[in-house]
C-alpha positions in Angstrom: -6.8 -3.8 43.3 -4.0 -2.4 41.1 -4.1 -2.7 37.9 -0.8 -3.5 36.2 -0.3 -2.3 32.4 2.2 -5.2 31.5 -1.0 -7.9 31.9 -3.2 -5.8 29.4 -0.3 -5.6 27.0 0.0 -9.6 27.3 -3.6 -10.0 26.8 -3.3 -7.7 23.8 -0.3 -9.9 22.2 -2.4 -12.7 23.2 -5.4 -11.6 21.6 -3.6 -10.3 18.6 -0.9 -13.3 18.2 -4.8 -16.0 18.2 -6.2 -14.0 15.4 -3.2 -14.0 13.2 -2.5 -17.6 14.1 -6.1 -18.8 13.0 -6.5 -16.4 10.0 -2.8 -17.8 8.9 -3.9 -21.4 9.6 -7.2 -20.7 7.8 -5.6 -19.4 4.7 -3.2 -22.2 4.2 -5.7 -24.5 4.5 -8.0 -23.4 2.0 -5.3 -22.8 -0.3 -5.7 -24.2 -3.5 -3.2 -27.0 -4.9 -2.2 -26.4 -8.2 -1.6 -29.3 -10.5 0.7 -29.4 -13.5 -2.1 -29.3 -15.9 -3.6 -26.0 -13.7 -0.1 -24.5 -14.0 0.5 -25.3 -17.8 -3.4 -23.3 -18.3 -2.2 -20.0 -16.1 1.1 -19.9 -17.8 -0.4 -19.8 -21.4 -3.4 -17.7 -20.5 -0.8 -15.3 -19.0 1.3 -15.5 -22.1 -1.4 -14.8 -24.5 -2.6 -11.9 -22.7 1.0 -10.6 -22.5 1.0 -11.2 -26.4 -2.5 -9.6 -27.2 -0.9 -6.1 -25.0 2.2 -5.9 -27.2 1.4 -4.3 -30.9 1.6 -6.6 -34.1 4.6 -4.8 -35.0 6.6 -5.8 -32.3 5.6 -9.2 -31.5 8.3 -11.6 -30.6 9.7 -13.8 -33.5 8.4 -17.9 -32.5 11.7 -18.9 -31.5 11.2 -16.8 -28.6 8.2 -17.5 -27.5 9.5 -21.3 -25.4 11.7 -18.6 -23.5 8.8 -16.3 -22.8 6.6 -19.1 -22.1 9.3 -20.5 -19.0 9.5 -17.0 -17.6 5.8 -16.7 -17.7 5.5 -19.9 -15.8 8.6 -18.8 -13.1 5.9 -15.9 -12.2 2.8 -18.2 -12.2 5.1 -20.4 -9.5 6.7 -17.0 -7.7 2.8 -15.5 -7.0 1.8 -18.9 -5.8 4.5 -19.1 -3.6 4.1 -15.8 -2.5 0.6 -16.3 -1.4 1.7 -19.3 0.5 4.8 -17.5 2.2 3.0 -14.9 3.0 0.2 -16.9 5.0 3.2 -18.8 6.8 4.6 -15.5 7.5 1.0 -14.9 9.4 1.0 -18.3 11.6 4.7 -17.3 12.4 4.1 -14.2 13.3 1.0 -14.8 15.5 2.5 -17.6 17.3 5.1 -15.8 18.2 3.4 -13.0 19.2 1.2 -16.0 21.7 4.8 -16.6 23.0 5.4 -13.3 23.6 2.4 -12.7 26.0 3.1 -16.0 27.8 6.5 -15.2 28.8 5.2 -11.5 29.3 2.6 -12.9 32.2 5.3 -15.5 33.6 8.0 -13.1 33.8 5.5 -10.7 35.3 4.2 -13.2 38.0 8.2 -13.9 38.6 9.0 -10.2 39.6 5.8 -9.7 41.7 6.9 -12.9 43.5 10.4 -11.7 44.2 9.6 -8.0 44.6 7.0 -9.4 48.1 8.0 -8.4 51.1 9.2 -12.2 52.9 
């Protein structure tokens, strides 16, 4: 029996595309939502850390601290969405991957159809 390369590649992209798949799945579903009130925690304990780094002499005046406070909460937001791209990214990449090997074995099983001797 001859053993064709191009089926152990599609196994491998198979094999490879059903891990990433599952481990994407798996990760978006036991993602955490966030509610406002979990948000509205992270972005003040972030901004009192930030605050407690910087010296007393160069602390921001309060009128600046609403502003700092809203672009502490756009990074909160940007690593959660981050995270959640970055699983979806995972899935996407897996599935396709999955696609790849089943049009990899068809096409394969095409060509050693036409290529027979009739």
């Amino acid at each position: 029996m001859r053993r064709n390369i191009r089926l152990y590649v599609a196994l491998l992209f198979a094999v490879a595309g059903l891990g990433l798949s599952l481990y994407g799945g798996y990760r978006l579903q036991t993602m955490p939502v966030y509610s406002e009130k979990d948000l509205e925690l992270a972005t003040e304990l972030n901004l009192s850390l930030d605050l407690a780094r910087i010296p007393p002499d160069r602390q921001p005046p309060a009128e600046e601290l609403p502003k700092l406070r809203e672009g502490v909460r756009a990074e909160v937001e940007a690593d959660m969405s981050r995270d959640r791209n970055l699983a979806k990214s995972w899935l996407q990449t897996g599935l396709v991957l999955l696609a790849m090997s089943v049009l990899q074995v068809l096409l394969q099983r095409w060509t050693a159809r036409s290529l027979r001797p009739h």
